[in-house]
C-alpha positions as a Python dict, from the first residue, in 0.01 Angstrom:
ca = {
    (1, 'X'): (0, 0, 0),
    (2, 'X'): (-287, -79, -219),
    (3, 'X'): (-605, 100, -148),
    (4, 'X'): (-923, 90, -292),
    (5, 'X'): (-1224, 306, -222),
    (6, 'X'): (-1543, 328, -317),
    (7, 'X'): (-1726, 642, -451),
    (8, 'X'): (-1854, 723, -143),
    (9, 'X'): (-1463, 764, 0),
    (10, 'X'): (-1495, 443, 227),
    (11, 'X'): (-1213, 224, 206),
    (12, 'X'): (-1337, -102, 40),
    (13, 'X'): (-980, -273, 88),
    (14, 'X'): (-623, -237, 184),
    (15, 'X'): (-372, -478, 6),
    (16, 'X'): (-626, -701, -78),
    (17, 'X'): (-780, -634, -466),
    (18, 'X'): (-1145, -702, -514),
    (19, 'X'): (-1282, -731, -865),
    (20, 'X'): (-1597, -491, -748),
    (21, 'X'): (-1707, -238, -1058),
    (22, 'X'): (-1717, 144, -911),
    (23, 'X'): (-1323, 122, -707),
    (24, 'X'): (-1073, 333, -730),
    (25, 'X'): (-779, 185, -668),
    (26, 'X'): (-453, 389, -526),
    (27, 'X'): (-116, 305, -399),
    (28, 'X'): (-65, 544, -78),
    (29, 'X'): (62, 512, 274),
    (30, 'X'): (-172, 517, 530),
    (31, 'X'): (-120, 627, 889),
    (32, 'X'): (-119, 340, 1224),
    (33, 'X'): (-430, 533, 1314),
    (34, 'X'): (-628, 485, 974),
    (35, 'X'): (-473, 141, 944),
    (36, 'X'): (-665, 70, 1291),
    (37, 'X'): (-994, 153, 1199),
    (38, 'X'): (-1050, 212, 828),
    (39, 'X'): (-1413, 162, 836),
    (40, 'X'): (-1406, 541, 1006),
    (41, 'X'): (-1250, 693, 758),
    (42, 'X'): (-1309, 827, 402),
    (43, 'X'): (-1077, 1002, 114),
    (44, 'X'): (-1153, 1318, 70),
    (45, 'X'): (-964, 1394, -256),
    (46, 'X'): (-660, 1475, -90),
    (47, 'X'): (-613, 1252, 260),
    (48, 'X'): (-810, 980, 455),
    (49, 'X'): (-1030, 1166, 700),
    (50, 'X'): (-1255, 1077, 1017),
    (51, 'X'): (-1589, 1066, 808),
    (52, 'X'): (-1802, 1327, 1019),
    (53, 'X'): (-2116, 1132, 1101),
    (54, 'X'): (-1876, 903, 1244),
    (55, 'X'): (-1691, 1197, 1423),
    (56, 'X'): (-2032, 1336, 1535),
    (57, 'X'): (-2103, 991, 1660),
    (58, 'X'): (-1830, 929, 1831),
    (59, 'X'): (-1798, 1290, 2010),
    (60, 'X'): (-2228, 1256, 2151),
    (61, 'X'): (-2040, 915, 2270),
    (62, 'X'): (-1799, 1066, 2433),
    (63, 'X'): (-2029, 1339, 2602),
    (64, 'X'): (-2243, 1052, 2757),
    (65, 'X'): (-2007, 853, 2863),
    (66, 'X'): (-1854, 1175, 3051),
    (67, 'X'): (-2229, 1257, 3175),
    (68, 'X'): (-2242, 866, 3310),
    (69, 'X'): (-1855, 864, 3458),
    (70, 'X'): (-1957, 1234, 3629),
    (71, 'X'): (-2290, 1078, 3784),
    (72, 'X'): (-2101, 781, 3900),
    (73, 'X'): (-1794, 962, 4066),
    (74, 'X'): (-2054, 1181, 4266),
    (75, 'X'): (-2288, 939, 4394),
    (76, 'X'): (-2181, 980, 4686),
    (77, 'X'): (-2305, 1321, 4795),
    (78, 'X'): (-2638, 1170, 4743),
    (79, 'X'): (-2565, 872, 4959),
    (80, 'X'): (-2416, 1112, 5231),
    (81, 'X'): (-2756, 1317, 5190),
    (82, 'X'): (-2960, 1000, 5252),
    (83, 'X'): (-2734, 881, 5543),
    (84, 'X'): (-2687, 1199, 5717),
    (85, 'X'): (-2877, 1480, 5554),
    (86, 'X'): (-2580, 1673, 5489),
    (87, 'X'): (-2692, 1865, 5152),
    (88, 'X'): (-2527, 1830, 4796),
    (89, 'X'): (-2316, 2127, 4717),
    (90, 'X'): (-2514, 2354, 4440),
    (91, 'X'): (-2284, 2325, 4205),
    (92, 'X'): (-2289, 1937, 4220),
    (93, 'X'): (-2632, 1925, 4211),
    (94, 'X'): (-2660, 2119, 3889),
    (95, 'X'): (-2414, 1925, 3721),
    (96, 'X'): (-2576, 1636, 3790),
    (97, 'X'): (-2925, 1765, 3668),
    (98, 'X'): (-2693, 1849, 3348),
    (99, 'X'): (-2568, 1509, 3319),
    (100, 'X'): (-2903, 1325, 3381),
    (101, 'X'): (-3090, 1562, 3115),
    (102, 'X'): (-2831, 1445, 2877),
    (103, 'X'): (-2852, 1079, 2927),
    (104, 'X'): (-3219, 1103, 2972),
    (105, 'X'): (-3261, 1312, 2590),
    (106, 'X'): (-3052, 988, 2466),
    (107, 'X'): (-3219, 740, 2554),
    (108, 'X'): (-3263, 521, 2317),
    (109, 'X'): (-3624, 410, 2143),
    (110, 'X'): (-3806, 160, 2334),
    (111, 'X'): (-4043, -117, 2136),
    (112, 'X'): (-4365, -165, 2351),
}
């Protein structure tokens, strides 16, 4: 395959040659994953690599979306509270306060 990448590592283009000054071009394999999503990833002198703000990025993704699934899937202990009074196990309840924290410290900016 031809590759080429700009001098930040970013690949720039895959089989297709652009006539861009500062590209290095290569002729190298690249994996089904890279070849997916090459935007993510980055030559690091050796192999294409998740670029790590994008890995960082991804990962705090990750963690909300688990802090939102975990919130959803035990809603109902506070519905049961509010119906019936029976109390929220402890260990939910600080989970939760975990999860909202989270989601609350990333929320994003709001314009006024």
């Amino acid at each position: 395959m031809k590759v080429q990448i700009e001098e930040t590592g970013h690949i720039a283009s895959i089989n297709a040659p652009q006539g861009r000054l500062g590209l290095v071009s290569m002729d190298i394999d690249l994996s089904d994953v890279v070849l997916q999503e090459p935007h993510l990833y980055r030559w690091n002198g050796a192999q294409f690599v998740l670029d790590a703000d994008i890995q960082a990025e991804i990962e705090q993704s990750e963690k909300l979306a688990s802090a939102r699934l975990y919130l959803n899937e035990t809603d109902f202990y506070i519905t049961r509270k509010l119906e019936t009074g029976s109390p929220v196990p402890q260990a939910i309840g600080a989970k939760r306060a975990k999860a909202r924290a989270l989601l609350a410290s990333n929320l994003p900016e709001f314009e006024e």
